[in-house]
N, CA, C and O atoms as CSV, one atom per row, in Angstrom:
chain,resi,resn,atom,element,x,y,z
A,1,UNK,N,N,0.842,-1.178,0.000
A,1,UNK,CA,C,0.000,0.000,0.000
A,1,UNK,C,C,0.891,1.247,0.000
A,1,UNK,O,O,1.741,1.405,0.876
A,2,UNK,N,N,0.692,2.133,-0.986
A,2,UNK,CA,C,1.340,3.531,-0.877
A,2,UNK,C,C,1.442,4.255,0.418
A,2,UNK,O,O,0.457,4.372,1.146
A,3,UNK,N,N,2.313,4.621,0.648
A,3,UNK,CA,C,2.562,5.669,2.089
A,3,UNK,C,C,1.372,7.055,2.012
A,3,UNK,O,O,0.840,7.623,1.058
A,4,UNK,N,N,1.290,7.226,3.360
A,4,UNK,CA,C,0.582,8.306,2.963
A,4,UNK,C,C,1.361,9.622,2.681
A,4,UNK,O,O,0.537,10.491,2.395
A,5,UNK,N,N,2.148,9.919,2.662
A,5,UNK,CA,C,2.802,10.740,1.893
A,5,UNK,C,C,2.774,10.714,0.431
A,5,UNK,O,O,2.252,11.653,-0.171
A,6,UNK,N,N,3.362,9.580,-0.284
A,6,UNK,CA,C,3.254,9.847,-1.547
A,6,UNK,C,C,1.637,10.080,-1.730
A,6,UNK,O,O,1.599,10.557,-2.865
A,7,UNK,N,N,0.177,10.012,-1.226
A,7,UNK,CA,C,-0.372,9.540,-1.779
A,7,UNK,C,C,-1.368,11.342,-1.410
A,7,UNK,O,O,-2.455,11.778,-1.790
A,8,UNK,N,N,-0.380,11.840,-0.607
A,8,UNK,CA,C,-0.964,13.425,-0.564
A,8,UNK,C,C,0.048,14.079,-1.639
A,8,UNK,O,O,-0.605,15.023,-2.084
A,9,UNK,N,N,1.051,14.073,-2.160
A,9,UNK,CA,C,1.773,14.424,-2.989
A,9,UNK,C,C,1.377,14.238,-4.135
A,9,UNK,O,O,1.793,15.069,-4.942
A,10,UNK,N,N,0.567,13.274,-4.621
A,10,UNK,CA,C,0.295,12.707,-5.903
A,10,UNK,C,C,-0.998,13.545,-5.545
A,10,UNK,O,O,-1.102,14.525,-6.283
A,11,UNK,N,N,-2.008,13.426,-4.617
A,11,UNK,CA,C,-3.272,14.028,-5.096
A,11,UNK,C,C,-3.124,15.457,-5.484
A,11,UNK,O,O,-3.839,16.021,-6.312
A,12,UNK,N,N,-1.743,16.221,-4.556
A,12,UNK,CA,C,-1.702,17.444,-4.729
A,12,UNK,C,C,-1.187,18.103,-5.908
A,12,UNK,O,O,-1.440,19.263,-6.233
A,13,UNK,N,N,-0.244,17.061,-6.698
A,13,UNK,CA,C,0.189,17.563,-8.293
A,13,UNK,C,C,-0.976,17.489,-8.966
A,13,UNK,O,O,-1.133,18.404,-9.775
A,14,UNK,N,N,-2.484,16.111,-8.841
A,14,UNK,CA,C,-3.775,16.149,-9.513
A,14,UNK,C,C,-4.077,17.870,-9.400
A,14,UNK,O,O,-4.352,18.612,-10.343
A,15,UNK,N,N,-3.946,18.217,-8.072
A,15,UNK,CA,C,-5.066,19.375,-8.129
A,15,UNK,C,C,-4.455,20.661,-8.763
A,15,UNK,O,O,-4.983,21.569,-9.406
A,16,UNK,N,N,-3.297,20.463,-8.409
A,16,UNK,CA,C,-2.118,21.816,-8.624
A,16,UNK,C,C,-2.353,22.307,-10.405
A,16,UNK,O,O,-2.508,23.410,-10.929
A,17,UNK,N,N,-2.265,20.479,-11.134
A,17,UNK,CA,C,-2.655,20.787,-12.848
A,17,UNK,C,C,-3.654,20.979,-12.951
A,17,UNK,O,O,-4.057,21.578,-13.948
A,18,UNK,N,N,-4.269,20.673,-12.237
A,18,UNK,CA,C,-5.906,21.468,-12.901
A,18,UNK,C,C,-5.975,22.918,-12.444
A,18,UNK,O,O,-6.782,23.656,-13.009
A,19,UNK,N,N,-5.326,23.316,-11.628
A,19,UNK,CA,C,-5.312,24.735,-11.659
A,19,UNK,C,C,-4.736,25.576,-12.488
A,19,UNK,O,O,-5.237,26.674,-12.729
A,20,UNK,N,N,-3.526,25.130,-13.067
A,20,UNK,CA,C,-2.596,25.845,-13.891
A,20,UNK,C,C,-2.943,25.841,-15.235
A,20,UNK,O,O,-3.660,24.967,-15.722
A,21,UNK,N,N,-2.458,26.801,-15.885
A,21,UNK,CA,C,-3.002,26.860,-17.617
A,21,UNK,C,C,-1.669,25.870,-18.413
A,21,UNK,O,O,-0.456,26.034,-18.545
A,22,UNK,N,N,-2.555,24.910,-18.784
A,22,UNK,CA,C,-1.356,24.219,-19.705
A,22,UNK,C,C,-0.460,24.635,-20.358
A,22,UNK,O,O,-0.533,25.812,-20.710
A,23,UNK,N,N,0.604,23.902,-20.723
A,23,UNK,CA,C,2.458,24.485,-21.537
A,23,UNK,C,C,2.495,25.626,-20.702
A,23,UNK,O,O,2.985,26.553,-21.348
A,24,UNK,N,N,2.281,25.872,-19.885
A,24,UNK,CA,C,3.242,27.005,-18.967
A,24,UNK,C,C,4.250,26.259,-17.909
A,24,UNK,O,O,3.853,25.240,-17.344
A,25,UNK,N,N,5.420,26.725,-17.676
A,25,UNK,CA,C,6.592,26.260,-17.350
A,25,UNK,C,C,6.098,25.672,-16.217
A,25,UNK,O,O,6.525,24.530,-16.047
A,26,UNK,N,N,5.083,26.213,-15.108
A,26,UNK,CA,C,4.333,25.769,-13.801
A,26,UNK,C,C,4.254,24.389,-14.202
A,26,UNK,O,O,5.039,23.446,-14.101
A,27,UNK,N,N,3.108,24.518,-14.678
A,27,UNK,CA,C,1.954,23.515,-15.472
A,27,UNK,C,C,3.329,22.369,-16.187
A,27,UNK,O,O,3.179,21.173,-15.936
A,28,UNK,N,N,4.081,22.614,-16.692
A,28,UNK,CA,C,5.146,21.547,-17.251
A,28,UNK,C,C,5.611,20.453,-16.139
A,28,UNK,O,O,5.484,19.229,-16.088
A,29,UNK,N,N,6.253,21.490,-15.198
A,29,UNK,CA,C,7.054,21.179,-14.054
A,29,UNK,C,C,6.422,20.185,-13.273
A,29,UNK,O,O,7.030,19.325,-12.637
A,30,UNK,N,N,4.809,20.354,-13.347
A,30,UNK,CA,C,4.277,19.739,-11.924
A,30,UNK,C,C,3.999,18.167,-12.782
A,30,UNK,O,O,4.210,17.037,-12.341
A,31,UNK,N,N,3.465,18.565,-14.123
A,31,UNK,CA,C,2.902,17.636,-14.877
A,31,UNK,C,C,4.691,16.533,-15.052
A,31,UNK,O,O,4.468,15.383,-15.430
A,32,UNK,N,N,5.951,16.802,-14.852
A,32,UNK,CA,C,6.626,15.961,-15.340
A,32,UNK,C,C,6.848,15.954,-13.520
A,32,UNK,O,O,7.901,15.404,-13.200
A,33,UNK,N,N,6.363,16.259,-12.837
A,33,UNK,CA,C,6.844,15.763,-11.468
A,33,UNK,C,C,5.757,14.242,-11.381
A,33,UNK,O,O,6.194,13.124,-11.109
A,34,UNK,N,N,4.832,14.443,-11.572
A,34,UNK,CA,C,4.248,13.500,-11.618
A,34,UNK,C,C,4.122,12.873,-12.084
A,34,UNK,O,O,3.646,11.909,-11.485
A,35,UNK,N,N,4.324,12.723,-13.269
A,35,UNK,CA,C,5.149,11.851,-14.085
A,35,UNK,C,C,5.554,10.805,-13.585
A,35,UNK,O,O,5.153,9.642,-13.526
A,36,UNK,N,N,6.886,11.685,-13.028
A,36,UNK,CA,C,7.827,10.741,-11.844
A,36,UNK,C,C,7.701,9.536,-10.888
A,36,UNK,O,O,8.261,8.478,-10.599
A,37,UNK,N,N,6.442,10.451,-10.503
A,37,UNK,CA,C,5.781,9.965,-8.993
A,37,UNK,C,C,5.142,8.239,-9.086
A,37,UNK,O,O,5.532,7.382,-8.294
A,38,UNK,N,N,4.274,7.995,-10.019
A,38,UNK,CA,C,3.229,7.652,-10.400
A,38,UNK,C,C,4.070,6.806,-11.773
A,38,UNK,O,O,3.210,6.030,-12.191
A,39,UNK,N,N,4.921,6.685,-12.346
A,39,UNK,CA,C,5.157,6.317,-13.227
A,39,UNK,C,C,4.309,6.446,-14.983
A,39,UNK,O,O,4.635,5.793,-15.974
A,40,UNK,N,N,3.491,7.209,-14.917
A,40,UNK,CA,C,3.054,7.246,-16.463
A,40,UNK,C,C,3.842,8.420,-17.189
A,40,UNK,O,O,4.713,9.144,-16.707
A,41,UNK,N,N,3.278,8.420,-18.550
A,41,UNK,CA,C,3.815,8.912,-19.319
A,41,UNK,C,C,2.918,9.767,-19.538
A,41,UNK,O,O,1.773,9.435,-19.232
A,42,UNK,N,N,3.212,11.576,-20.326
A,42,UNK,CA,C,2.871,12.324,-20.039
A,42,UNK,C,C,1.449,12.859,-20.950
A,42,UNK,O,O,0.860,13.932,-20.819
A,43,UNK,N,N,1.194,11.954,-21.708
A,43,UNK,CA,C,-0.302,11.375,-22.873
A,43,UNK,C,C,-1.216,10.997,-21.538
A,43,UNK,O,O,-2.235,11.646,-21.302
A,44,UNK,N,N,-0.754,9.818,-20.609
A,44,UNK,CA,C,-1.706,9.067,-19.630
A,44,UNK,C,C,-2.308,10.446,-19.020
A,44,UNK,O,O,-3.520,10.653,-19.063
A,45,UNK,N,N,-1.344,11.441,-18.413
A,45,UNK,CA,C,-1.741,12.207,-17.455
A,45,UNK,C,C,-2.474,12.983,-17.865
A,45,UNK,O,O,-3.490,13.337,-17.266
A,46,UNK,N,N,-2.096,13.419,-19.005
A,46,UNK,CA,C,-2.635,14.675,-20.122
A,46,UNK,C,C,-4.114,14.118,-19.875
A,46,UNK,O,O,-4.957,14.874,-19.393
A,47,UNK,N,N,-4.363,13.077,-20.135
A,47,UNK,CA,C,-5.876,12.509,-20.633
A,47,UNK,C,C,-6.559,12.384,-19.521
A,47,UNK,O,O,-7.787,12.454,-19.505
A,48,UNK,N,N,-5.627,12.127,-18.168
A,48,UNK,CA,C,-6.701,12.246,-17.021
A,48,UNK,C,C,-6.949,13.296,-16.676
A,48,UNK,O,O,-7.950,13.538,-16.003
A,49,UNK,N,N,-6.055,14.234,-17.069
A,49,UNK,CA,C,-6.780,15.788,-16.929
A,49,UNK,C,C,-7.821,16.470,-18.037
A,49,UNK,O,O,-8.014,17.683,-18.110
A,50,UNK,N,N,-8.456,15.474,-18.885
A,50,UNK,CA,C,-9.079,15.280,-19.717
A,50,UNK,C,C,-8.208,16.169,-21.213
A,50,UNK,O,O,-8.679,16.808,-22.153
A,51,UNK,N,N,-7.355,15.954,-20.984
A,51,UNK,CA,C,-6.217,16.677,-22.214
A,51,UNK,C,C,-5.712,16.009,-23.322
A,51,UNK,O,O,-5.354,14.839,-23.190
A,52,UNK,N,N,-5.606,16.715,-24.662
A,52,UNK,CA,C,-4.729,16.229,-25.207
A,52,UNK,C,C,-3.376,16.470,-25.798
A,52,UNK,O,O,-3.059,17.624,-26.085
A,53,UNK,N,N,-2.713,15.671,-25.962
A,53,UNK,CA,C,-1.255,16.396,-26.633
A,53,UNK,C,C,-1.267,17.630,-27.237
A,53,UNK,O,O,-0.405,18.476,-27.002
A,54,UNK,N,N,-2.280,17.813,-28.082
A,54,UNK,CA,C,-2.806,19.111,-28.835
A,54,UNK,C,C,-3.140,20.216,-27.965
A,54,UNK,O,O,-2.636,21.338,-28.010
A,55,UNK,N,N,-4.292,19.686,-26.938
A,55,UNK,CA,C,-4.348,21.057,-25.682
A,55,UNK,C,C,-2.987,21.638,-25.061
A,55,UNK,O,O,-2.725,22.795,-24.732
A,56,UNK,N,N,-2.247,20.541,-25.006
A,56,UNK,CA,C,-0.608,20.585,-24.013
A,56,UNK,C,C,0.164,20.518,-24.530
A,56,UNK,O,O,0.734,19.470,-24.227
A,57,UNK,N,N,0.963,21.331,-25.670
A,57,UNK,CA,C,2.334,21.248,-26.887
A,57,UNK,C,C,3.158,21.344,-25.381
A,57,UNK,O,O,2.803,22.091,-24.470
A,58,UNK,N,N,4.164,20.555,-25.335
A,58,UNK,CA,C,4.820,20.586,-24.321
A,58,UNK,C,C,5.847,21.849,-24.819
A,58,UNK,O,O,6.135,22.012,-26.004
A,59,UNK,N,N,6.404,22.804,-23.608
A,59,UNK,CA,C,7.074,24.008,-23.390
A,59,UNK,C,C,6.254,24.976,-24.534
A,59,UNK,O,O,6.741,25.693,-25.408
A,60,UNK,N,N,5.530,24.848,-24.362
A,60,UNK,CA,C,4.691,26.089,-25.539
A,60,UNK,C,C,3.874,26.807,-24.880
A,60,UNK,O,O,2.743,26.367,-24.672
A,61,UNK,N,N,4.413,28.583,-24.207
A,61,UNK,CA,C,3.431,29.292,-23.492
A,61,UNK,C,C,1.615,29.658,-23.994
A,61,UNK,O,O,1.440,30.141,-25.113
A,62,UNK,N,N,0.910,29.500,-23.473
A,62,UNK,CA,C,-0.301,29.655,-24.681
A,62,UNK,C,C,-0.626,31.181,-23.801
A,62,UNK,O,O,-0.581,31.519,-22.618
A,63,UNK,N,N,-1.003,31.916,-25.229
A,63,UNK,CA,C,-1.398,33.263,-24.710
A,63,UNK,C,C,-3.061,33.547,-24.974
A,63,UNK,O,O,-3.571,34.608,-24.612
């Protein structure tokens, strides 16, 4: 069973990307931290944030 640490860390990168506006350096950072965390790749996550590669050009500020 996951520690409870990782498992407030992981919910808190969930909430942190849904706050942030995608391809912004924030929004990059947290999205490849979790990455990390959790082991997926950054399509899996994209999509659970209901995203797609297209919404999220990775390092691309959207204005």
């Amino acid at each position: 069973m996951p520690s409870r640490d990782f498992l407030e860390r992981r919910n808190a990168l969930w909430a942190r990307l849904r706050e942030l506006t995608p391809s912004t350096a924030e929004f990059e950072a947290a999205l490849a931290e979790l990455c990390a965390l959790i082991g997926w790749d950054r399509e899996r996550v994209l999509a659970g944030l209901g995203l797609t590669p297209q919404d999220a050009p990775p390092g691309e500020e959207r204005t």
